[in-house]
Each structure stands twice: as C-alpha cells, then as structure tokens.
C-alpha positions as CSV (number, residue, x, y, z in Angstrom):
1,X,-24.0,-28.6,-50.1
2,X,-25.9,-25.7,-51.5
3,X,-26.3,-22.2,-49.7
4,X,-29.3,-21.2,-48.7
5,X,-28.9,-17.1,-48.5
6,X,-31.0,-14.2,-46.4
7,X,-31.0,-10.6,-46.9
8,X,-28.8,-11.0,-43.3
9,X,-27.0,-14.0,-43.7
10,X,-26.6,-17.6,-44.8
11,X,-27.2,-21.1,-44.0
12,X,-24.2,-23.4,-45.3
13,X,-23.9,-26.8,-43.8
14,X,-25.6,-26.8,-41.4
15,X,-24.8,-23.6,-39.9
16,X,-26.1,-20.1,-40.2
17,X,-23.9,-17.2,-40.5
18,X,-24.2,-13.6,-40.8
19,X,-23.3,-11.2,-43.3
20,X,-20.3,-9.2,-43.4
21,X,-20.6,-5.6,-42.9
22,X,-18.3,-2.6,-42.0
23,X,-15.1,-3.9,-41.3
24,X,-16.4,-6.9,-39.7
25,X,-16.5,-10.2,-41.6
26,X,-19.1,-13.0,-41.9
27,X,-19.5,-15.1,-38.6
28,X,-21.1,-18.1,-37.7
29,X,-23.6,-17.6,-35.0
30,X,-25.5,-21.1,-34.4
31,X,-27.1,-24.3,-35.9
32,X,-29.8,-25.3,-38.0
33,X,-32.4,-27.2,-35.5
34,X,-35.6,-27.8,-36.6
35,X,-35.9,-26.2,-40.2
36,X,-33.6,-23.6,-41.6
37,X,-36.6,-21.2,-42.4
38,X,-37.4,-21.7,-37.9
39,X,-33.5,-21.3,-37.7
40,X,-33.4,-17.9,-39.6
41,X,-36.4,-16.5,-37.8
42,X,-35.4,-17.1,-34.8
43,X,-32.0,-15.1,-35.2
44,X,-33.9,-12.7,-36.9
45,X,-36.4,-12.0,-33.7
46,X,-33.2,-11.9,-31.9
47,X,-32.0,-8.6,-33.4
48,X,-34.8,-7.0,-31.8
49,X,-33.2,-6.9,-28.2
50,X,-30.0,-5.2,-30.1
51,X,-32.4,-2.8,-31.5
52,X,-34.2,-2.3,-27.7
53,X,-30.2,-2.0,-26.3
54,X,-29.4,1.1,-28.7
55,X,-32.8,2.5,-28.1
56,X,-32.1,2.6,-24.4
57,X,-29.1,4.0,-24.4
58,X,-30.2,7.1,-26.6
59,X,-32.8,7.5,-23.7
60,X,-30.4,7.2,-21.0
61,X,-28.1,9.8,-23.5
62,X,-31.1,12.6,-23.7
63,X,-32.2,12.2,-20.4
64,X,-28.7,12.3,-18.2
65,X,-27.3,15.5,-17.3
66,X,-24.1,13.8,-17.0
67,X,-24.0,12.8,-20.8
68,X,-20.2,12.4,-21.5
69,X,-19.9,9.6,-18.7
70,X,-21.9,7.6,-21.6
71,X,-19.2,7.3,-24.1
72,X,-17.6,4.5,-22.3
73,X,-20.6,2.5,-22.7
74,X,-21.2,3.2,-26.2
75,X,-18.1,2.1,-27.3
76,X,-18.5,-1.1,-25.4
77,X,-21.8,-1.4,-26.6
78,X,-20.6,-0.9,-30.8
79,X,-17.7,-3.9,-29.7
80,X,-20.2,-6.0,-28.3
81,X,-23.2,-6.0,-30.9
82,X,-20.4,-7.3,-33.6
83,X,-20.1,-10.3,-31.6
84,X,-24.1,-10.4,-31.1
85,X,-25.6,-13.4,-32.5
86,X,-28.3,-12.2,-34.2
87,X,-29.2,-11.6,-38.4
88,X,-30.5,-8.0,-39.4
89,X,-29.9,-4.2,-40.4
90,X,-26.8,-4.0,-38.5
91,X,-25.1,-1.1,-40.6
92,X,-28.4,1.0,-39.4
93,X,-27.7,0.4,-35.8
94,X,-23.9,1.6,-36.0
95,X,-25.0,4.6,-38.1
96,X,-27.6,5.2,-34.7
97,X,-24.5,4.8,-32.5
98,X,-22.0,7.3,-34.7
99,X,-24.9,9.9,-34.2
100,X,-25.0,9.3,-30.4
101,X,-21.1,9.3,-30.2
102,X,-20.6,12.3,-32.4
103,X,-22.8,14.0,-29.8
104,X,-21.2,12.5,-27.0
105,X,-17.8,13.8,-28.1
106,X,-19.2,17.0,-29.0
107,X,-20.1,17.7,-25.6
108,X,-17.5,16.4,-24.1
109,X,-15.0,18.8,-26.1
110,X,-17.5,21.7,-24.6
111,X,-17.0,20.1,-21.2
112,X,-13.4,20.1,-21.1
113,X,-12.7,23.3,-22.6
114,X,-15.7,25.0,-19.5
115,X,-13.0,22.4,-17.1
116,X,-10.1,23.9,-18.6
117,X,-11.4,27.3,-17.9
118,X,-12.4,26.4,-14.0
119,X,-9.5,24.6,-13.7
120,X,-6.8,27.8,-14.5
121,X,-9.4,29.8,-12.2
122,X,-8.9,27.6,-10.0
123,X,-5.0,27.7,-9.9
124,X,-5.6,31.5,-9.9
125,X,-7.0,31.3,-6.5
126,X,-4.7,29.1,-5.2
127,X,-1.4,31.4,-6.8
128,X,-1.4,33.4,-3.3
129,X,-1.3,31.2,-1.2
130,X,1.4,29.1,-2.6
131,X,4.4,30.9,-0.5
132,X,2.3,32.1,2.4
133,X,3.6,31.6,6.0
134,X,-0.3,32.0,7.1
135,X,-0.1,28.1,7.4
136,X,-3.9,27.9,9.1
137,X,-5.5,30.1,6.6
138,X,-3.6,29.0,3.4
139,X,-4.0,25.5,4.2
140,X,-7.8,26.1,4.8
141,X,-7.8,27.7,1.9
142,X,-6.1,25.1,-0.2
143,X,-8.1,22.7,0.9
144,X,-11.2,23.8,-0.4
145,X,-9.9,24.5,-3.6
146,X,-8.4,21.1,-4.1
147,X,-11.8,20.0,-3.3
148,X,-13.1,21.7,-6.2
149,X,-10.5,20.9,-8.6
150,X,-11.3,16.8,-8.0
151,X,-14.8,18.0,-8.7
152,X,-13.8,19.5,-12.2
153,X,-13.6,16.9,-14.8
154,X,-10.8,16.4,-17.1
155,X,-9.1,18.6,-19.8
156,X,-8.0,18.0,-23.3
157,X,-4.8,15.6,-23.3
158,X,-2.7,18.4,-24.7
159,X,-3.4,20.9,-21.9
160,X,-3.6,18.0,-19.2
161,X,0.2,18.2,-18.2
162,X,0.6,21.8,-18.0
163,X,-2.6,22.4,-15.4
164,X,-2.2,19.7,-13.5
165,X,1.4,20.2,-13.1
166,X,1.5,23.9,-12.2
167,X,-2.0,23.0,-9.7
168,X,0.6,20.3,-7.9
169,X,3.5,22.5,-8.1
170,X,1.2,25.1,-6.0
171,X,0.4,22.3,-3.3
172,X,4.0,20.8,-3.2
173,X,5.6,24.4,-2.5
174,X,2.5,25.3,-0.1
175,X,2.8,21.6,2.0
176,X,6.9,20.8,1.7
177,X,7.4,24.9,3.4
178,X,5.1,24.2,5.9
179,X,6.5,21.0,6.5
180,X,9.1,22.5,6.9
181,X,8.5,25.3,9.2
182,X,6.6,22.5,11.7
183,X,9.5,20.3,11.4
184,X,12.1,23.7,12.7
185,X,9.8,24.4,15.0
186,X,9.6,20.9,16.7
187,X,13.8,21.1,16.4
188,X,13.5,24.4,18.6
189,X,11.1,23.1,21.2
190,X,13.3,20.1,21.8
191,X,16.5,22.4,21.7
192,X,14.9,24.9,24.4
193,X,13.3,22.0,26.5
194,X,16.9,20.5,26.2
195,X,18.1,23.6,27.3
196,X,15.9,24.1,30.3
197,X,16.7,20.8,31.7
198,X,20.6,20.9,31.4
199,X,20.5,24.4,33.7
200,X,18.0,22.9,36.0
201,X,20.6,19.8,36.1
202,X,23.4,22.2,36.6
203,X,21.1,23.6,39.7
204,X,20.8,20.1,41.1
205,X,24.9,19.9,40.5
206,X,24.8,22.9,42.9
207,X,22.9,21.5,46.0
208,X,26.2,19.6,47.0
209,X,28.5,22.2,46.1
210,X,30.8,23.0,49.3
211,X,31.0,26.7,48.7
212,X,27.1,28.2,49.6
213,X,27.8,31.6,48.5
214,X,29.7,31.0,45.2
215,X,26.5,28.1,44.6
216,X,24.2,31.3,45.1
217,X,26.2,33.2,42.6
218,X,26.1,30.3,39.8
219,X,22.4,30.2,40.6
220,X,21.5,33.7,39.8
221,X,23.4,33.1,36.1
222,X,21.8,30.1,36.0
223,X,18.5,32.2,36.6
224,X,19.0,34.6,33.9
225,X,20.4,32.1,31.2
226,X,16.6,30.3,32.0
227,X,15.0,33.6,30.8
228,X,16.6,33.9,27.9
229,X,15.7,30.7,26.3
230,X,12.8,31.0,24.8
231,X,9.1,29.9,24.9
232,X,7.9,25.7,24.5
233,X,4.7,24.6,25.0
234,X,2.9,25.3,28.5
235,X,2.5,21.2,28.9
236,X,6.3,21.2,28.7
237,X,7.5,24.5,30.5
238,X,5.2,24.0,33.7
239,X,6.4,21.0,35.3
240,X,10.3,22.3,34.2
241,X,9.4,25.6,35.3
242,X,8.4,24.4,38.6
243,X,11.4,21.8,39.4
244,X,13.2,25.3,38.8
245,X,11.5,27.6,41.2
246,X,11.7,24.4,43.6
247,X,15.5,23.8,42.8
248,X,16.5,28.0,42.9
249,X,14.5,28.0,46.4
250,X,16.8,25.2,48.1
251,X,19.7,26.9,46.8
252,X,19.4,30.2,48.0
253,X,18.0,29.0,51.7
254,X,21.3,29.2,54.2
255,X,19.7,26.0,55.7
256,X,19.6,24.0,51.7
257,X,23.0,22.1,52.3
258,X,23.7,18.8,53.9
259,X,23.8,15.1,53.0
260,X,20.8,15.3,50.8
261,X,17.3,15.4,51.1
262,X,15.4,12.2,51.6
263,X,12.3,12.7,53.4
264,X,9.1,14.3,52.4
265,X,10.1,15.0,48.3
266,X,13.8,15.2,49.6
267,X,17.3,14.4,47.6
268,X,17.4,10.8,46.5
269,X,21.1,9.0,45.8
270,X,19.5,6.6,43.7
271,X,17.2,9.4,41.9
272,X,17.4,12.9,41.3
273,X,14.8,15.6,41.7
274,X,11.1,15.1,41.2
275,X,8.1,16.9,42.0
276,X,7.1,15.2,45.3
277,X,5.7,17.2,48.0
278,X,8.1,20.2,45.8
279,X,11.4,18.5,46.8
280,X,13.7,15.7,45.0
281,X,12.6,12.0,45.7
282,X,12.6,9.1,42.7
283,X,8.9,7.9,42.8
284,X,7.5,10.7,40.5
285,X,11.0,10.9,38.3
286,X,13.4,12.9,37.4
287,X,17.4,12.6,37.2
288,X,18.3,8.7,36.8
289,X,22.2,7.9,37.8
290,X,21.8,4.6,36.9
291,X,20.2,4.7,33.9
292,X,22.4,7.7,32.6
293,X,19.4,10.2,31.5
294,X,15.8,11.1,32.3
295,X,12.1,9.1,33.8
296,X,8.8,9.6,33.1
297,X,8.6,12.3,35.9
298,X,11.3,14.8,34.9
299,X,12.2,13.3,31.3
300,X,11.7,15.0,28.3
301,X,9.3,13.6,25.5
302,X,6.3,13.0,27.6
303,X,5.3,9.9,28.7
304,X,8.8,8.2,28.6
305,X,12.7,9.0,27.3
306,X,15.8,6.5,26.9
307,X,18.4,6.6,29.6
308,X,22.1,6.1,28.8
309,X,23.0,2.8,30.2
310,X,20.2,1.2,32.3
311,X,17.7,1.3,29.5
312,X,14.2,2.5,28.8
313,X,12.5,3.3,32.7
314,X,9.2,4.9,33.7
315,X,7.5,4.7,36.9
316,X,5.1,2.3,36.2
317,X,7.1,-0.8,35.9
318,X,11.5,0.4,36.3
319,X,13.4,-1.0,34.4
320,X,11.1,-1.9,31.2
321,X,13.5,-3.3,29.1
322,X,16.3,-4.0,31.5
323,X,16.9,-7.5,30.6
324,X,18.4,-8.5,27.0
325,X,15.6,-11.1,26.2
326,X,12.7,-8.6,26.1
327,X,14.6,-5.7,24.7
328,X,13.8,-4.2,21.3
329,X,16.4,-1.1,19.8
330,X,15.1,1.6,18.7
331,X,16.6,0.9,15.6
332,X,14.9,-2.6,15.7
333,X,11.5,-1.4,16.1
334,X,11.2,1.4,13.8
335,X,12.3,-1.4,11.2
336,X,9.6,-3.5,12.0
337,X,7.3,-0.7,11.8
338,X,7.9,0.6,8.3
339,X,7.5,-3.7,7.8
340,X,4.1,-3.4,8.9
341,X,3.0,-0.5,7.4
342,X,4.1,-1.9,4.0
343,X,2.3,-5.3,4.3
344,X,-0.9,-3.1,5.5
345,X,-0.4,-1.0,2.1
346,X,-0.4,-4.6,0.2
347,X,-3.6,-5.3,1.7
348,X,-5.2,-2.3,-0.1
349,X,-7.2,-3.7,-3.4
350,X,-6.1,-7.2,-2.3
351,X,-8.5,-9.8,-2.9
352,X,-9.4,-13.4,-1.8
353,X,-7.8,-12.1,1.4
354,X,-9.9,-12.1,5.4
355,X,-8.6,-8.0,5.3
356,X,-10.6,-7.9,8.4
357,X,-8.5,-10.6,10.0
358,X,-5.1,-9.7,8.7
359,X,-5.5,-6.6,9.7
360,X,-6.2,-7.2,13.3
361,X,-3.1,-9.5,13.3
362,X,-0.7,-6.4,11.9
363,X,-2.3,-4.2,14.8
364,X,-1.5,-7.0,17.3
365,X,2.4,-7.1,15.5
366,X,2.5,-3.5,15.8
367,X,2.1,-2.8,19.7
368,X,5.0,-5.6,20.0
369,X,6.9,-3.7,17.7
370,X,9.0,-1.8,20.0
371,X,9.5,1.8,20.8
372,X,10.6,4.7,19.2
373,X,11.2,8.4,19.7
374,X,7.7,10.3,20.6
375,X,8.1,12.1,17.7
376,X,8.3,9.4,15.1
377,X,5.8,7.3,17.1
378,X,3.3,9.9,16.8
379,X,4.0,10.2,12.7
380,X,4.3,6.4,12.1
381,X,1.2,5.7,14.0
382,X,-1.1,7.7,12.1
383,X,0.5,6.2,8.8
384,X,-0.2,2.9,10.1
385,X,-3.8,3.0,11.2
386,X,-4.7,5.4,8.2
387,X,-3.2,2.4,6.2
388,X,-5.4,-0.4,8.1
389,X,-8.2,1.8,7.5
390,X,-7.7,2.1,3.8
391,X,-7.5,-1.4,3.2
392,X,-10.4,-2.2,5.8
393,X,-12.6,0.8,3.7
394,X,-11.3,-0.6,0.4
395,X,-12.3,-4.1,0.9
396,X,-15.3,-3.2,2.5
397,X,-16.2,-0.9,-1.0
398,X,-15.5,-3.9,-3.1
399,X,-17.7,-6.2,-1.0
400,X,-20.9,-3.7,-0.6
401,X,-20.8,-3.0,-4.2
402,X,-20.8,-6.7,-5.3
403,X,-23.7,-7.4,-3.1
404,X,-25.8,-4.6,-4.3
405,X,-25.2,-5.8,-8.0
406,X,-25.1,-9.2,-8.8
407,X,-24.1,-8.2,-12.1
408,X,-21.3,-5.8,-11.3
409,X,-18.3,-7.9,-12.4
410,X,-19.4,-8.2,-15.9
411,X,-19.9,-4.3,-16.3
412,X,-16.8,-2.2,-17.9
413,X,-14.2,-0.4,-15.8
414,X,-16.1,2.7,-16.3
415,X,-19.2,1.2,-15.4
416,X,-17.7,-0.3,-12.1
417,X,-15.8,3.2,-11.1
418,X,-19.3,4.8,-11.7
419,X,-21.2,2.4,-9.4
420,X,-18.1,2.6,-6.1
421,X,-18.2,6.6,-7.1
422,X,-22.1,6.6,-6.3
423,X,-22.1,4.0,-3.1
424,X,-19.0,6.1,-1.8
425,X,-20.6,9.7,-2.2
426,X,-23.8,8.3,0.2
427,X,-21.2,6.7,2.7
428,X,-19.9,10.1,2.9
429,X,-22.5,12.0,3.3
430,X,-23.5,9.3,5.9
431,X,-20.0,9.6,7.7
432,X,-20.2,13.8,7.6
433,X,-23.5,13.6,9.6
434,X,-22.5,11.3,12.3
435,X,-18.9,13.0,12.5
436,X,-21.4,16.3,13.1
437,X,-23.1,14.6,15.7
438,X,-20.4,13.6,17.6
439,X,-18.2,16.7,17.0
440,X,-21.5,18.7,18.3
441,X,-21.8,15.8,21.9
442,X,-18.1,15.8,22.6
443,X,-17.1,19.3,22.2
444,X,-15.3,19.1,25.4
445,X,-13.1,16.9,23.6
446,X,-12.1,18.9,20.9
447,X,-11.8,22.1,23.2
448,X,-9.6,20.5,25.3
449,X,-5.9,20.1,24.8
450,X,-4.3,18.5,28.1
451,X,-6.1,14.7,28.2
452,X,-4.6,14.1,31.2
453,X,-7.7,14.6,33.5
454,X,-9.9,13.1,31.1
455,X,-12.1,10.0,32.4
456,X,-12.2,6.4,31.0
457,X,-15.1,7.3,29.1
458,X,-14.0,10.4,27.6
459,X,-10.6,8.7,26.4
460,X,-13.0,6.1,24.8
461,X,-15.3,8.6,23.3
462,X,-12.1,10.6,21.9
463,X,-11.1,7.5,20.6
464,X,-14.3,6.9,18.6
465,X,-13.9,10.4,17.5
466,X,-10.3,10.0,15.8
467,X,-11.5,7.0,14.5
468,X,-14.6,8.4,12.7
469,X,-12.1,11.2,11.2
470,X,-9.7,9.0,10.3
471,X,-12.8,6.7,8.1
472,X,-14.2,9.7,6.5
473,X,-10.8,11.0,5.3
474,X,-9.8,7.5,4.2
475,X,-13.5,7.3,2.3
476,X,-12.9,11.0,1.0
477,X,-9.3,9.6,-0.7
478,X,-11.0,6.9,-1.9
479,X,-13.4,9.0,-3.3
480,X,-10.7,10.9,-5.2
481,X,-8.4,8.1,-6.4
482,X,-11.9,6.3,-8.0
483,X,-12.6,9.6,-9.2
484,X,-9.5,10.3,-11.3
485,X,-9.4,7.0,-12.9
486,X,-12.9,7.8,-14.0
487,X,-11.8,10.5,-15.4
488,X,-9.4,9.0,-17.3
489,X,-11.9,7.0,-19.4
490,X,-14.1,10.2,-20.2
C-alpha cells in the first residue's frame, strides 16, 4: 500500500507513525479512523499539550527559588515526550529543554560549590568540640550544627566522601567518648552502691556477733570505709545511707543485742533489715536469706533485683517468678526482646500491612517478654517504642500523602520525596508547637526528678509528654532520611 507522508510523520497501512528524530526512531502512535487527513490532525492538535508541558515547566523554572530540585523533572519529562503520541516540531521542544537543563546544571554547580563552602565551615565549628569532655555543651552544640548540615544541600561527587566522612568522623569520636564516659560512670555508681550495701550487710552480720565491744570496734572501720566510697546518686545513697545510721545506732547501744528484733521494724529470721519504723522487719525489704540477695526495699536497681536462689521477689506479690511454669531467664527475655524490636524495624516502609494493628500486638508481646537488668530495660525500651513509633509515623506519612494526591504514585521518586519532605516539615512545625505547649503546662514535670510522689494524672501527663518527644524526634529522622535521598537525585 502506498505511504501517505507529513512534514511529522506517515500513514502506512493503516497506521500513522511519527518521524524519527535525535536518537529516537520512527514509532507508531495510533490508527487511521475516520480519514487519514482527521487522523493526522488530530495527532497534530495533540502536540500542543507537549508544547503547554514544556512551557510550564520553564515557568515553574523562573519562578522557583529552589530551581535545581527541577532537574529531576526535566529529565523525566525529555524521556516521556519520546514516547508522547503526538506528530510535530519535536527537535524544537528538546532544544527548549537543553536550554532549561543547561541552566539547571549551571546552577546547581553554583549550588554545590556555596554547599561545599558551608559545609567545611560547618565542620570548622564542629572541630572543637570533637574531643571535649563538656558533654552538655558539646552535645548542644553538635546538635545544632548537624541540624544545619542536613539543611545544606549536596556537594560535587568528588568532594562528597571526603566532607561527609570527616563531618561523621567528628560525631562518631564526639558520641562513642561520651558513650563512653556515661557507660564508666554507670559501672562506678553500681560498684559504690555495691559497695555500700556489702558494709551495711557486714553491719547486719554484726548485730549477732557475741563479742559487743569487738562488734563496736568493726563498726567504727566499717564507719570510715562507708566515707571513703564515693558519691552515687541522692535517690540511691538516702535510703542506704539511712539503713546505715539505723544499723551503726543498734550496734553501738549496750542494750542492741539479743535474739533479734521482731517487733515494731525489728530483726526478721526470714528477712533482713528494712526501713520500718527505722528498724529491720521484711514487709518494706531488704536482706532475703531465702532468696540469696536483695527485695524491692533494700535491693539495688530500683524497683526490683534478682535473688540467688529463690528467684525474682518484690513486695508486691513474693515470689514473682517462683514457680518454673511462669518463669522467664533473663537470658530468655532479652532474646525475645531484640526479637521484637527487629520485627518492629521490618514494619518500617512495609506496606499492605494493618502497622497500627501489628504494632499493638508487638507491644502486647513485649510486656510478656520477661525481665531484664534495669539498666538494659531502660535502653531496650526506648529502642523499642522509638521503633513502633517509626513504623506507626512512616506508615502514617505514606497514607496522608496518598490521600492528599490522588496522583502521587505515578509522580518520579524525586517528585514523591519532595511532596513527604513538604507534608513532614508542616507536621513538624505542628508537633514543635504543641510539644511547647505542653513543656510550658507541665513544667513541674520536667523540673522534677523523683516521680515517686507524683499523682495518677501527672504520671499520665508525663507519659503524653515522652510520647510527644519521642513523635517529633521520630518525624525529625524521618525528615532527614527523606531528605538525603533527595539529595541524592539533585
């Protein structure tokens, strides 16, 4: 069959084509309906909304003030008018779009040469504090300047290494020392706590001992080995310090000796010494000979320790875990804790999932998980809900985002990393004025640092408070991850 030809294409039977140009060959882009002269206009009007598509863009280009987040789009756009079915000029439009990109790139080699500048600036500032032992004021400091380094936009690729190496190295040496130095410093309190409670131990040993003067004489070394060990936190050292003075004042009365002390806060043979009424019953704790180490009332760690043989004991229910069914080792639970904090990390970025749901069971899993050492409860506890929270705040990103732009899912990667970026900067600012507000209405809160005497509705109202932290820093990493991916398409 013959050809019929255009200035922008063919028709061949039966089907039009366009013309080759660039390096893109001839394609077919429909059928002849009515008439081939209907057929060729209509393909023909069609080039007009690629015309309108590269006219926009210039106007978005001139009017932005963050021009080089464009160049993404552009080079979408030059992939996806080759595949537009259409007939006309289309070696003018690509000439349109090399004079847009060669601005685009223009400007963004200005912009990461002024990033590369801020950026060693940056690393300047941050240079002194990278081996100081002024942890508050360092880390302060640090802080803000990582803020403005996630700020900064990329560098050339041949600098990239170098600056953000040396700006991590800075951070790592900063964070691991005072790791570090928190991590000694927790080893000495728990060494001098230990210490205190083996010579008031040794003072209890010394209630029953036979000789009264040679007990008074071990006392007062006893007395002057307590003063030399060192300071612990006043939550720990007031309720030792007063089993102490309670203990050393027994001793050293002439009338301190007998068969024990039962009555009114007295010596218990199936306890050891508490704080009742200032003498040595079980109720409130203290020595456990059954269960070979410390209760809730004289232990060390807080709220509860681990006895020798007898099992975990506080005063609120004895023997917790006394019988073999219910009991969980240590070892056991911290097991199924790093378990649960690694299927709460799979849940980040997981889709065609209820997070919401899983979630909640995880949280459910994790308070029959066991217990641990105070220490490591405390550290795996935050990693857990921080976790939860991530994949709650990254699914919730994903769904708000989708709803607000039917569209979104058939926008580029840069495009979609633009759109959370946005949403997730007005969430923040959002968060930072309600975590103001509350900060400002429960200042008693954040003043205080013994709970103990707190009412129900403060410990709720505290609990709100970590939680709103805990959202804006998991919003704020967010913010940052989305951020450098961004970056890595600019």
């Amino acid at each position: 069959m013959d050809q019929v030809s255009t200035p922008y294409g063919f028709i061949q039977d039966g089907k039009i084509y366009r013309n080759a140009f660039l390096e893109y060959p001839s394609r077919e882009i429909g059928e002849v309906r009515e008439s081939e002269a209907s057929t060729i206009k209509y393909f023909e009007d069609r080039f007009t909304m690629a015309e309108n598509k590269v006219t926009q863009l210039e106007q978005s280009v001139e009017e932005s003030e963050n021009k080089g987040s464009y160049l993404m789009k552009l080079i979408h756009m030059r992939e996806s008018l080759a595949k537009f079915d259409a007939l006309g000029e289309y070696p003018q439009l690509y000439e349109r779009l090399d004079v847009i990109e060669g601005k685009l790139r223009e400007i963004i080699a200005q912009n990461r040469i002024k990033n590369l500048e801020i950026k060693r600036a940056l690393i300047a500032e941050a240079e002194p504090f990278e081996f100081s032992s002024d942890w508050k004021e360092a880390t302060e400091q640090l802080k803000e300047i990582k803020g403005k380094w996630i700020k900064t936009g990329a560098v050339d690729d041949e600098y990239q290494e170098e600056i953000e190496g040396r700006f991590n190295e800075i951070l790592d040496n900063f964070f691991q020392r005072r790791k570090e130095f928190f991590e000694e410093r927790k080893r000495m309190v728990f060494e001098r706590v230990k210490r205190y409670r083996d010579i008031n131990n040794e003072l209890y040993q010394l209630l029953r001992h036979p000789d009264k003067q040679e007990a008074r004489e071990k006392a007062k070394e006893l007395q002057a080995a307590w003063r030399e060990v060192g300071k612990v936190p006043s939550f720990h050292y007031s309720k030792l310090f007063r089993n102490h003075k309670s203990l050393t004042g027994k001793i050293f009365r002439s009338d301190s000796y007998g068969g024990g002390y039962q009555s009114r806060g007295g010596y218990d043979r199936q306890g050891g010494y508490g704080q009742s009424r200032g003498g040595y019953d079980r109720p409130r704790g203290g020595y456990d000979r059954q269960g070979g180490g410390y209760d809730r009332g004289g232990g060390y760690g807080g709220r509860s320790s681990y006895g020798g043989g007898g099992g975990y004991r506080d005063n609120r229910g004895g023997d917790r875990y006394g019988s073999q069914q219910n009991y969980v080792s240590p070892e056991e639970a911290m097991t199924r804790k790093k378990e649960l904090i690694s299927k709460a990390e799979d849940l980040i970025g997981k889709d065609q999932v209820n997070t919401m749901e899983e979630v909640k069971q995880l949280r459910l899993a994790w308070k029959q998980s066991g217990r641990i050492s105070r220490e490591k409860a405390i550290e795996l506890t935050e990693k857990f809900n921080y976790t939860c929270e991530k994949a709650l705040e990254t699914n919730f990103l994903e769904r708000l985002v989708t709803n607000r732009d039917p569209d979104f899912s058939h926008l580029n990667v840069a495009e979609q990393l633009q759109q959370k970026i946005s949403l997730l900067n007005n969430l923040i600012a959002r968060d930072d004025e309600e975590l103001i507000r509350s900060k400002a209405e429960n200042q008693h809160l954040l003043n205080s640092r013994d709970t103990r005497n707190f009412s129900e509705d403060d410990r709720r109202a505290a609990g709100r408070l970590r939680s709103q932290i805990r959202k804006l820093q998991v919003k704020k990493e967010l913010l940052e991850e989305l951020q450098n991916s961004l970056d890595k398409y600019l």
